[in-house]
Structure formats: structure tokens, C-alpha cells
PLY file of the C-alpha trace (Angstrom):
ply
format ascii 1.0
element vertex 159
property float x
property float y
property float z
element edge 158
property int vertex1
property int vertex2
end_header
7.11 20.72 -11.35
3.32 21.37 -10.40
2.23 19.29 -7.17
-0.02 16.39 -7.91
-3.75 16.68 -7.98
-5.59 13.98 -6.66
-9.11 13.43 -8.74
-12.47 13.88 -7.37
-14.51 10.83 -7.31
-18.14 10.14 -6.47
-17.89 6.20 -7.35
-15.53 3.64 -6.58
-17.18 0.62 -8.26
-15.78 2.17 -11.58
-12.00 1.68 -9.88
-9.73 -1.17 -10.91
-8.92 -2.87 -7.10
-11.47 -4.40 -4.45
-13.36 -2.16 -2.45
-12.16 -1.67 0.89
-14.55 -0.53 4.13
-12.79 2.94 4.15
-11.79 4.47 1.36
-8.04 5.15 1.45
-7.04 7.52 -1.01
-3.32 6.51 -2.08
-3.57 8.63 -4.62
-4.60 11.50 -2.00
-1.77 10.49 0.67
1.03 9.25 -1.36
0.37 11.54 -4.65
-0.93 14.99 -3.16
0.42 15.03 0.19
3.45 12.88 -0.82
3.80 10.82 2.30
6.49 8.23 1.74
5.02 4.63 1.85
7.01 3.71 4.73
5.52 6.34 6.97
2.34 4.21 7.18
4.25 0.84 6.11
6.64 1.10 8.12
7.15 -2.60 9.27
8.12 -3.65 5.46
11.67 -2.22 6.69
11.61 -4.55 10.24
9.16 -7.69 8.60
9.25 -10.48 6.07
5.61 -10.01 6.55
4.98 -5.95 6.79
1.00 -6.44 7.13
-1.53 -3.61 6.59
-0.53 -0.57 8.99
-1.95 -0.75 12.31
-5.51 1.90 13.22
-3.30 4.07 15.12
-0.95 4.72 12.22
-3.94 6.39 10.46
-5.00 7.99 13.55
-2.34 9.48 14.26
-2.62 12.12 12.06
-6.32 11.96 11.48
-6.92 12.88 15.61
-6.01 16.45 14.27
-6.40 16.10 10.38
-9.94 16.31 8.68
-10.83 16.12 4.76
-10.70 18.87 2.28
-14.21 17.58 0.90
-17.51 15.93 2.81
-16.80 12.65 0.67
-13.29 12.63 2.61
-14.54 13.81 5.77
-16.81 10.99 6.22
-14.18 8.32 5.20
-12.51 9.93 7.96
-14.93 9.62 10.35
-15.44 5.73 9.67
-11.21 5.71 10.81
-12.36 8.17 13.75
-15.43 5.62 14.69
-13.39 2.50 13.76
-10.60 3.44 16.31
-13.67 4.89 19.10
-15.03 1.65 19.16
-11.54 -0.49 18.72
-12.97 -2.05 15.82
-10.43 -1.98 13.45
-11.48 -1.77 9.48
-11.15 -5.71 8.09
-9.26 -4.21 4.82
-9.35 -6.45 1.74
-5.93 -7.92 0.60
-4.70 -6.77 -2.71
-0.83 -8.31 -2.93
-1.21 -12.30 -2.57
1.09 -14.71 -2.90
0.80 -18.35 -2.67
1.37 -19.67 0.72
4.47 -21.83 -0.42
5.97 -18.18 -1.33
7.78 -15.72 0.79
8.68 -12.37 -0.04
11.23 -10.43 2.16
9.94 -7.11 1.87
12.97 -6.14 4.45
15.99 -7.77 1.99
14.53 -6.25 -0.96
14.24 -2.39 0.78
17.75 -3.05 1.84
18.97 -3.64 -1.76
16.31 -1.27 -3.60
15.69 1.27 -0.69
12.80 2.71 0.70
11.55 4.13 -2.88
11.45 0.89 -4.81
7.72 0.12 -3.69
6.81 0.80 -6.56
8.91 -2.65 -8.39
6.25 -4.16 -7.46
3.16 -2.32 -6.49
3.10 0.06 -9.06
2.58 3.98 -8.90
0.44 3.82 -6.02
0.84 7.16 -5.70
-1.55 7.88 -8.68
-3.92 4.94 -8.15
-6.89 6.41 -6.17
-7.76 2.68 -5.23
-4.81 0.18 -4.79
-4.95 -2.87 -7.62
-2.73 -5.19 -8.34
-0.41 -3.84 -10.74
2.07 -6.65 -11.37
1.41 -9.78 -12.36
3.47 -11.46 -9.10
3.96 -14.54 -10.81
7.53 -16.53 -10.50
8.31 -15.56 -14.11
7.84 -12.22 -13.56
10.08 -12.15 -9.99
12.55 -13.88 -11.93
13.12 -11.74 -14.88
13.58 -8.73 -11.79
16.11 -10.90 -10.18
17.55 -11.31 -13.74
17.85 -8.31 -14.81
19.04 -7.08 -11.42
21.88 -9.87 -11.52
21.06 -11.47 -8.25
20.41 -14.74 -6.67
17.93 -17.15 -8.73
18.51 -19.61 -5.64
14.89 -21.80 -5.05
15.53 -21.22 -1.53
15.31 -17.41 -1.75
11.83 -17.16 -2.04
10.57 -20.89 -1.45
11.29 -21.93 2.43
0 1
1 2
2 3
3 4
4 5
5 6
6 7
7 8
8 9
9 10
10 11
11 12
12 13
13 14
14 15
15 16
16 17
17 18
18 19
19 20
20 21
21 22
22 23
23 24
24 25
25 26
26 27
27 28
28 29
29 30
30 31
31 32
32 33
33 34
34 35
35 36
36 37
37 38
38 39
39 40
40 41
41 42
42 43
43 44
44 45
45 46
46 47
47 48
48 49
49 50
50 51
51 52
52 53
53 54
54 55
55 56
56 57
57 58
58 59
59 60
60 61
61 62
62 63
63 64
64 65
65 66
66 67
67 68
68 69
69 70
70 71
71 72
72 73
73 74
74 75
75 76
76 77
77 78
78 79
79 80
80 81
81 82
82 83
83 84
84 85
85 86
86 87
87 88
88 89
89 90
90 91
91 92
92 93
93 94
94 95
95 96
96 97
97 98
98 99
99 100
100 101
101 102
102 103
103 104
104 105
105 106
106 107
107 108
108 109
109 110
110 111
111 112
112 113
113 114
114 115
115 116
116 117
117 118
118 119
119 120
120 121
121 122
122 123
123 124
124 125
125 126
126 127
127 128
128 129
129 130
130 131
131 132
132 133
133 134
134 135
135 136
136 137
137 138
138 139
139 140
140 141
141 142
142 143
143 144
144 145
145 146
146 147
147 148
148 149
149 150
150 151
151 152
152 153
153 154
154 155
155 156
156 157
157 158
């Protein structure tokens, strides 16, 4: 199977998704360099609440790692200036829920595993800017849980 491609683009305001203050290339990371979601997620697998990955988590490979085009090199510089001036990026959040919601990212990678993101999120891999994919809305949780034959309990997801 040919490795994945990632697209060149000059303009994210055509994108589906909000625009963030760096531009993170999913489709780049996740697609191209296939990077499992959990290396930079990795507190979905410890977390009801995983978060956005920490500055260091990006700089820890970008220290070394520059772009393969100027457009990426200077999205890596705003990470490299971001982290220089501990001023972390104040990224725009895509996945919402309403606050009498929870979602246990960690019980659902224990009974999907690591490689289920996607349930939910949608082929990140190929989206160069992450949208909302999935509808989120009770109906649509509990048609998964449905179909997966597990709990329906209110108390699973509202506590």
C-alpha cells in the first residue's frame, strides 16, 4: 500500500474546523508520518478528561524536527517561539460536550483500544484541519452503545 500524502495547502479558511493559532497538520502527523494518536494524546488512556497535549509534547520532537516546506517551517517556529517564551498556543476546542455530560475517554480505550479514536473523531488522519466529524449527540452515543451491546445506564455518561 503507497504511504499517505499529505496535501499542500496555502489557505485554511477554505477547511471545514476552526482555525487554530498554529496550524497542526493531523493529516501531516497522523496520515504521513503515522504517529498513533496516543503518542501526543496520551492522557485519554490515564483521564476522563485527556485535554489538548501539553507544549512539550510537540516540542519534543520539534527541538530536532523542522518542516519539509517554509509554510510548515514557520508553523513550527510559532511551537518553537510559543514554548521560548512559555506562552503556550490557546488552541480552539473542537469536541464539546455539554457540561452535564461526561465521556470516559479511558473506559472506552479500554474496551475499543488505542485505535478506536476514530468512533468518534473521525479519520483524523486525513483531515488536514480537525472538525467535528460526529454529530456527539445522545442519540448518536446511544445507537454506538447499542450496537456495541453495552450499558445504556443514565449514570454512565450523566454524573
Amino acid at each position: 500500500m503507497p504511504a499517505f500524502k499529505a496535501p499542500v495547502i496555502s489557505d485554511t479558511g477554505s477547511l471545514p474546523g476552526p482555525r487554530q493559532p498554529i496550524f497542526f497538520r493531523h493529516d501531516v502527523h497522523a496520515g504521513q508520518d503515522r504517529v498513533p494518536c496516543m503518542y501526543c494524546h496520551y492522557s485519554a488512556a490515564i483521564s476522563s478528561e485527556p485535554g489538548i497535549p501539553a507544549l512539550q509534547t510537540c516540542f519534543g520532537c520539534h527541538l530536532m524536527i523542522g518542516g519539509s516546506t517554509p509554510s510548515h517551517e514557520a508553523e513550527i517556529q510559532k511551537v518553537r517561539d510559543a514554548w521560548s517564551n512559555s506562552k503556550p498556543p490557546e488552541w480552539v476546542r473542537i469536541h464539546t460536550l455539554p457540561g452535564f455530560v461526561h465521556f470516559p475517554h479511558l473506559r472506552h480505550i479500554k474496551a475499543l483500544g488505542s485505535g478506536s479514536c476514530g468512533t468518534c473523531h473521525g479519520d483524523v488522519a486525513r483531515m488536514p484541519q480537525v472538525y467535528q466529524a460526529a454529530p456527539l449527540t445522545m442519540g448518536w452515543c446511544t445507537n454506538c452503545h447499542m450496537q456495541k451491546q453495552v450499558t445504556r445506564d443514565c449514570l454512565v455518561c450523566h454524573y
